[in-house]
MDAnalysis code that builds the backbone (N, CA, C; Angstrom):
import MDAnalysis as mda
import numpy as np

u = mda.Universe.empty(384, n_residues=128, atom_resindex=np.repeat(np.arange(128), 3), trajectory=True)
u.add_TopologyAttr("name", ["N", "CA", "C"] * 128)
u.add_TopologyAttr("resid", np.arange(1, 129))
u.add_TopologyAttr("resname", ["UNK", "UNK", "UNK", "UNK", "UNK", "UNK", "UNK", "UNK", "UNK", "UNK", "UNK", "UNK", "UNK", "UNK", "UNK", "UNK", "UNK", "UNK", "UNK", "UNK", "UNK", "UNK", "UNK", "UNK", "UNK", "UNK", "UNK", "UNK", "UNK", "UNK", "UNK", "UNK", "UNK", "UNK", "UNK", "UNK", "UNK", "UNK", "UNK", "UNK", "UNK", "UNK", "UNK", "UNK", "UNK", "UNK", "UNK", "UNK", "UNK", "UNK", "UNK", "UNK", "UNK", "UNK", "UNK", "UNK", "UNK", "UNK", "UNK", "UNK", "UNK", "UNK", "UNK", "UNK", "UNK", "UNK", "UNK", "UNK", "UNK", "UNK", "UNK", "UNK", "UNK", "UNK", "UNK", "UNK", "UNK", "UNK", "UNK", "UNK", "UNK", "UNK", "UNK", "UNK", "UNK", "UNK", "UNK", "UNK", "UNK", "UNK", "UNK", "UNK", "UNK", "UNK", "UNK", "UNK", "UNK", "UNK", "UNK", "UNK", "UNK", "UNK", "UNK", "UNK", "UNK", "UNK", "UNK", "UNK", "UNK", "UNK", "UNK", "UNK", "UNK", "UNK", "UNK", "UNK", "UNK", "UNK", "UNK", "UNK", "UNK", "UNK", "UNK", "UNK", "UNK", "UNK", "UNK", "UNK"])
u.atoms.positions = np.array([
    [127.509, 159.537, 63.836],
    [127.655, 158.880, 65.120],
    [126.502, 157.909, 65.280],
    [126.384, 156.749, 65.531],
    [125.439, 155.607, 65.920],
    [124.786, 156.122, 67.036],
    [123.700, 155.581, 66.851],
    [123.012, 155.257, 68.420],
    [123.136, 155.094, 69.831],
    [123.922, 153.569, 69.324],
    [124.244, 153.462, 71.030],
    [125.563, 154.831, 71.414],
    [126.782, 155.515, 70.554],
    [127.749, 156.043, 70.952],
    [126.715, 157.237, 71.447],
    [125.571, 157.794, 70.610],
    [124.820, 159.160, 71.104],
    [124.374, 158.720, 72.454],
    [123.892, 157.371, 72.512],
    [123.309, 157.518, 73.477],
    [124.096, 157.159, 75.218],
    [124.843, 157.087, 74.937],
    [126.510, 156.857, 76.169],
    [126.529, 158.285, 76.027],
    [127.281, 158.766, 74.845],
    [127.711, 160.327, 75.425],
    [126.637, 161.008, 76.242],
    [124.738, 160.833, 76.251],
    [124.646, 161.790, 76.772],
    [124.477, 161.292, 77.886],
    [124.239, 160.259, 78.341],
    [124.291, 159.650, 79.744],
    [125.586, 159.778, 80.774],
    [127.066, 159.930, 79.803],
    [128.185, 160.638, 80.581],
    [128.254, 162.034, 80.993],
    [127.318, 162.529, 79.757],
    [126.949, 164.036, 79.982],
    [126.023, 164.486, 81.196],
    [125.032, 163.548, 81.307],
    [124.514, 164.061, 82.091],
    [125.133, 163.521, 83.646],
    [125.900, 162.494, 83.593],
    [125.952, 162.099, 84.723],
    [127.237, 163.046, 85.848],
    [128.008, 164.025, 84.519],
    [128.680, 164.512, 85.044],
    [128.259, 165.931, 85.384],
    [126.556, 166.615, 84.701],
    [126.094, 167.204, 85.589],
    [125.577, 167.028, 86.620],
    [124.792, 165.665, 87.104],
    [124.349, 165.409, 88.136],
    [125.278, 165.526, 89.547],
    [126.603, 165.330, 88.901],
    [127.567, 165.103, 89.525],
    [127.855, 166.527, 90.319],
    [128.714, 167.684, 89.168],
    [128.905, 168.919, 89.492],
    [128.026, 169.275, 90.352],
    [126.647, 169.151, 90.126],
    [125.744, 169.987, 91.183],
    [125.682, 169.499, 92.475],
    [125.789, 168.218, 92.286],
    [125.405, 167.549, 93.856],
    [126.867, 167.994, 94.732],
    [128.164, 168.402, 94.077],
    [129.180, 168.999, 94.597],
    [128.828, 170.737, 94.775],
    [127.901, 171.031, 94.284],
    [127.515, 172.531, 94.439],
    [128.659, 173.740, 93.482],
    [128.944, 172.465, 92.461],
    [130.357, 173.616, 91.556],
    [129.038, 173.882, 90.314],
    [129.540, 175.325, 90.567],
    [128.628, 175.460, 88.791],
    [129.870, 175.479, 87.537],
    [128.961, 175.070, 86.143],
    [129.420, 174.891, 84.905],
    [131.734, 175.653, 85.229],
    [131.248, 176.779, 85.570],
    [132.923, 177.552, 85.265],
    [133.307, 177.475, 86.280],
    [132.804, 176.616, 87.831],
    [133.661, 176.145, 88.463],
    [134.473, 174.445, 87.779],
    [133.776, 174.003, 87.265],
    [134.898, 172.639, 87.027],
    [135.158, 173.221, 85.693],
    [134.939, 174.261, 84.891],
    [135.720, 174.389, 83.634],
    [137.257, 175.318, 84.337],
    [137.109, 176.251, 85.147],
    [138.261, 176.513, 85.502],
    [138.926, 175.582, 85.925],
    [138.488, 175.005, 87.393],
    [139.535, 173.573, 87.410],
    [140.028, 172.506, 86.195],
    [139.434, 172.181, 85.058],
    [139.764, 171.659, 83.476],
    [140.454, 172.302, 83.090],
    [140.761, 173.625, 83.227],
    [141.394, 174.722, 82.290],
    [140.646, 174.880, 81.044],
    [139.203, 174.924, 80.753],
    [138.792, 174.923, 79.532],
    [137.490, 175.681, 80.177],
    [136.737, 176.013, 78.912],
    [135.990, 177.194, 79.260],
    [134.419, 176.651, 79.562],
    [133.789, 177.667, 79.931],
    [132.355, 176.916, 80.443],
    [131.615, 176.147, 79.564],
    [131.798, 176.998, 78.062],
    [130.563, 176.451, 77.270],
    [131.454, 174.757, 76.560],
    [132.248, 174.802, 76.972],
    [133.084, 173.364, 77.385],
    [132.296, 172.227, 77.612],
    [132.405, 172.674, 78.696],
    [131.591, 172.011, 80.191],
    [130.154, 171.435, 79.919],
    [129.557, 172.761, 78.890],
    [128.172, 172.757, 78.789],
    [128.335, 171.831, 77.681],
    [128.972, 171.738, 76.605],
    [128.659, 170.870, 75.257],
    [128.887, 169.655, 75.836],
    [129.844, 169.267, 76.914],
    [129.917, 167.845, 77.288],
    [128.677, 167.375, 78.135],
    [128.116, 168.220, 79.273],
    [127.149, 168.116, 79.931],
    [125.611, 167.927, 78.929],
    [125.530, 168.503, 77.707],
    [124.447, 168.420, 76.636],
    [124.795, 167.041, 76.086],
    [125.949, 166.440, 75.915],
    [126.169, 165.762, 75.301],
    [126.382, 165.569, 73.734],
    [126.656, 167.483, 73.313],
    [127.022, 168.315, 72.175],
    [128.136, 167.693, 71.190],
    [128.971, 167.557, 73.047],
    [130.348, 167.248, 72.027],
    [130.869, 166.105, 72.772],
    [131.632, 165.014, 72.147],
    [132.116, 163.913, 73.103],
    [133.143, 163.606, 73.781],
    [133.415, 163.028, 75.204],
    [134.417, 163.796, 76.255],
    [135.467, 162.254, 75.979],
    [136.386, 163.034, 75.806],
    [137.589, 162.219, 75.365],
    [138.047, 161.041, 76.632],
    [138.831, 159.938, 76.872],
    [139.271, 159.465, 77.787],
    [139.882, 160.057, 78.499],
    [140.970, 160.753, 78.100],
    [141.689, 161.503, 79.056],
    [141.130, 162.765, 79.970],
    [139.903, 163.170, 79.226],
    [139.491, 164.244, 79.532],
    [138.433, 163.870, 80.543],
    [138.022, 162.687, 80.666],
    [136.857, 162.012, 81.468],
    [137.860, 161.708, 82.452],
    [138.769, 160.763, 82.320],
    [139.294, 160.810, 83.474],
    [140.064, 162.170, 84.466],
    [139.913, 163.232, 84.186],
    [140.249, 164.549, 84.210],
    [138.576, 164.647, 85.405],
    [138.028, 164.696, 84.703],
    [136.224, 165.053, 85.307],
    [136.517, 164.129, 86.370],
    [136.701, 163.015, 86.234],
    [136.583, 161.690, 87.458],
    [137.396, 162.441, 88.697],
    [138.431, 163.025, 88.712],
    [139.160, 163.577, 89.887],
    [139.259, 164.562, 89.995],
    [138.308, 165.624, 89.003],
    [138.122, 167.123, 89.740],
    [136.763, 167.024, 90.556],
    [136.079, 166.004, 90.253],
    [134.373, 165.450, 90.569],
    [134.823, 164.162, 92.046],
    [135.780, 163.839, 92.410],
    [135.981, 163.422, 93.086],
    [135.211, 161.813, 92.805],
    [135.192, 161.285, 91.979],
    [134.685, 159.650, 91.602],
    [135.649, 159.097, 91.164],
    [135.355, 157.769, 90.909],
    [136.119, 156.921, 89.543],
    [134.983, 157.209, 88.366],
    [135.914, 156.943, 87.718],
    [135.827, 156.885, 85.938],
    [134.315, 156.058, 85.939],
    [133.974, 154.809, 86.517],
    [132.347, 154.102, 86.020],
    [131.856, 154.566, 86.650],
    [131.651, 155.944, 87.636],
    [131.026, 156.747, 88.004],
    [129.763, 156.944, 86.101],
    [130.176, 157.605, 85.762],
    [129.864, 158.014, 84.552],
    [128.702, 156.930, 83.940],
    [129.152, 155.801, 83.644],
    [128.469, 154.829, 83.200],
    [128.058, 154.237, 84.101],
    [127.547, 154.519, 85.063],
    [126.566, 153.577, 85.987],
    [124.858, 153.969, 85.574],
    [124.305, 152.767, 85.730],
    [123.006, 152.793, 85.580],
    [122.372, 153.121, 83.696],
    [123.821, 152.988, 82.796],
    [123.270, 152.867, 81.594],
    [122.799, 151.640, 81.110],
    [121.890, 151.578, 80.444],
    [121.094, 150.733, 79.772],
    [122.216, 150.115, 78.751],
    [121.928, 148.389, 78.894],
    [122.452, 147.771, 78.206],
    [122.432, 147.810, 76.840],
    [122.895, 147.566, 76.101],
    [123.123, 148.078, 74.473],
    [122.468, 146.700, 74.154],
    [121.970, 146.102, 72.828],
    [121.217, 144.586, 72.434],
    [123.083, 144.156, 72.394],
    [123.056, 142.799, 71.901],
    [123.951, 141.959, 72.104],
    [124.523, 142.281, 70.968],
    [125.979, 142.388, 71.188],
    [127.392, 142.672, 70.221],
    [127.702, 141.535, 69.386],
    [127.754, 141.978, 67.963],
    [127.922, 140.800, 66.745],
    [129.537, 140.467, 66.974],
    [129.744, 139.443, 67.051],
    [131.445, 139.096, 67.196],
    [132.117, 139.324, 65.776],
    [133.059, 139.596, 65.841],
    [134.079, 140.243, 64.962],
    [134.293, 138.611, 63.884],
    [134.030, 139.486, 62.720],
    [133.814, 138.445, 61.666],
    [135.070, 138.126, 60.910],
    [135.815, 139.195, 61.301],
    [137.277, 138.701, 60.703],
    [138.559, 138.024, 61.672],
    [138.010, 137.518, 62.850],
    [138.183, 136.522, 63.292],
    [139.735, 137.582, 64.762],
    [139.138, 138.479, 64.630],
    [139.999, 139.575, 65.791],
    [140.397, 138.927, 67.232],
    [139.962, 137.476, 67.338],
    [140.039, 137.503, 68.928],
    [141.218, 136.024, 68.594],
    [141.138, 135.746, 67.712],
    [141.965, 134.737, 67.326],
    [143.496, 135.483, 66.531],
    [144.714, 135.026, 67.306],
    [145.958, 135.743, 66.991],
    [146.046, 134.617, 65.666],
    [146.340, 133.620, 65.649],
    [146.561, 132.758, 64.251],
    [145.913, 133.585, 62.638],
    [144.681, 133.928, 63.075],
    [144.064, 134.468, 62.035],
    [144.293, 135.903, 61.636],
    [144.947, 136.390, 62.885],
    [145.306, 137.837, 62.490],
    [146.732, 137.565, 61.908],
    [147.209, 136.995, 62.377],
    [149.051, 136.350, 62.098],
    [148.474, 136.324, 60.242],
    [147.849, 135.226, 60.062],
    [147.577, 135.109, 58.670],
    [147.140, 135.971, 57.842],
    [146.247, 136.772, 58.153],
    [145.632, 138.238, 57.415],
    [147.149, 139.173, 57.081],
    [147.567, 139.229, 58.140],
    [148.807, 139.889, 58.424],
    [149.769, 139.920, 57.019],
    [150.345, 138.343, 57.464],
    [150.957, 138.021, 56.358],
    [150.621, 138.160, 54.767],
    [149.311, 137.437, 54.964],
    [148.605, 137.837, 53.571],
    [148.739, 139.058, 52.831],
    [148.293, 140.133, 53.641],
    [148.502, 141.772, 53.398],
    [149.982, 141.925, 52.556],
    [151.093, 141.247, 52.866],
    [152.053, 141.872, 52.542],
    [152.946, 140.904, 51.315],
    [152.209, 140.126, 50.682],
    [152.689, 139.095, 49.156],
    [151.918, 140.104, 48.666],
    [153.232, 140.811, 48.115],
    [153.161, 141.678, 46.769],
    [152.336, 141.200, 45.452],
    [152.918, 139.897, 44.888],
    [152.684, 139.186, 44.163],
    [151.204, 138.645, 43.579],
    [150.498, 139.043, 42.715],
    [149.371, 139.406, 42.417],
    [148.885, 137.964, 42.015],
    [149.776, 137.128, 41.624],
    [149.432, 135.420, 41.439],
    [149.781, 134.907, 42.576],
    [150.158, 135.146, 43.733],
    [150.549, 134.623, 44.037],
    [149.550, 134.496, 45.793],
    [149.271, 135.612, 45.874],
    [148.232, 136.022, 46.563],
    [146.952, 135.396, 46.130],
    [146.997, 134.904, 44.945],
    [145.579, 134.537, 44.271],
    [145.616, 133.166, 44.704],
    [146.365, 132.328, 44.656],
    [147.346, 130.924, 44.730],
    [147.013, 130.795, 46.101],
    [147.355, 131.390, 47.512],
    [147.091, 131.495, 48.526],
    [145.926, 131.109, 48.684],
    [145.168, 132.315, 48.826],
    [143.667, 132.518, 48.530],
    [143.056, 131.038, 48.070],
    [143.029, 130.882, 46.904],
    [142.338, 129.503, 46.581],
    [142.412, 128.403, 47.408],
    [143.906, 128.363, 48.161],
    [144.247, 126.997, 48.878],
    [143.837, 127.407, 50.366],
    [143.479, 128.284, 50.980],
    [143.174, 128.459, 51.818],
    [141.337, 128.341, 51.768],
    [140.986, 128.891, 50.887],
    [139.176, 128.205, 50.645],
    [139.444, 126.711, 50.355],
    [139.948, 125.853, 49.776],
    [139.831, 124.632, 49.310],
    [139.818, 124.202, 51.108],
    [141.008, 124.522, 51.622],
    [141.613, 124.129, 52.864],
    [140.113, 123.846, 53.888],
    [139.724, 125.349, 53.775],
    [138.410, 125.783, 54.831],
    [137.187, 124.661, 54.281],
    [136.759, 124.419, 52.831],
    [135.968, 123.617, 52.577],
    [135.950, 122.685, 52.625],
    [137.392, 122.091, 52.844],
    [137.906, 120.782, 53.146],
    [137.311, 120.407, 54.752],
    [137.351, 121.464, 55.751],
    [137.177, 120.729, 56.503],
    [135.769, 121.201, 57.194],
    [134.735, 122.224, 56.557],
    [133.673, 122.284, 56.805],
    [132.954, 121.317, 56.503],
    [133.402, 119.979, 55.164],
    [132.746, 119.055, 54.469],
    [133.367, 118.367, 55.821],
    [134.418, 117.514, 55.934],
    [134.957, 117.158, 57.141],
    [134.254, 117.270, 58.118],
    [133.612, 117.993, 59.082],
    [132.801, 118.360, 60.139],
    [131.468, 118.003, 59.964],
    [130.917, 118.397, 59.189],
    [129.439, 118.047, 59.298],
    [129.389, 116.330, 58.824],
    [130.254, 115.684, 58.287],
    [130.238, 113.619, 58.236],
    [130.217, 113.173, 59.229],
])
């Protein structure tokens, strides 16, 4: 598990003990309302084990909050590297896509080449 995910889970963890208590429910009062057992409660509250979406939103309305209840007041993570295989652009996924599925072992290769020539074509293009 990374860093920043350890360090969210335990800040949901704890925020949903801060939570329980300031409602005055202990640990096997919101694990009975969950239907799951205390030491449940406790691995999510440690931040042991990590609390699923569905299961957070479960906490959000036995705890009486919304859901960014949880994540309020966490510390910003450093700045997110943008997706290098080009995920936010549908054209490029369209093309990966396609690519994936030419069986054809020359032929895929054939692609490939004309699509770098293509790209160098117009990186030379851009910087004149």
């Amino acid at each position: 598990m990374g860093k920043v995910a350890k360090r969210v889970d335990d800040h949901v963890g704890e925020r949903i003990r801060e939570r329980r208590t300031m409602m005055g429910l202990t640990q096997e009062h919101l694990a009975k309302a969950l239907d799951i057992s205390y030491q449940q409660v406790q691995k999510y509250e440690t931040g042991a084990n990590r609390v699923s979406a569905g299961r957070l939103y479960e906490i959000a309305k036995r705890l009486e909050v919304d859901v960014a209840y949880f994540f309020e007041n966490l510390e910003p993570s450093t700045t997110s590297i943008p997706l290098e295989h080009g995920g936010k652009n549908r054209s490029t996924i369209e093309l990966v896509r396609n690519y994936s599925e030419i069986d054809e072992p020359g032929v895929r290769s054939a692609v490939s080449g004309l699509i770098k020539s293509l790209a160098g074509k117009e990186r030379r293009r851009k910087s004149a």
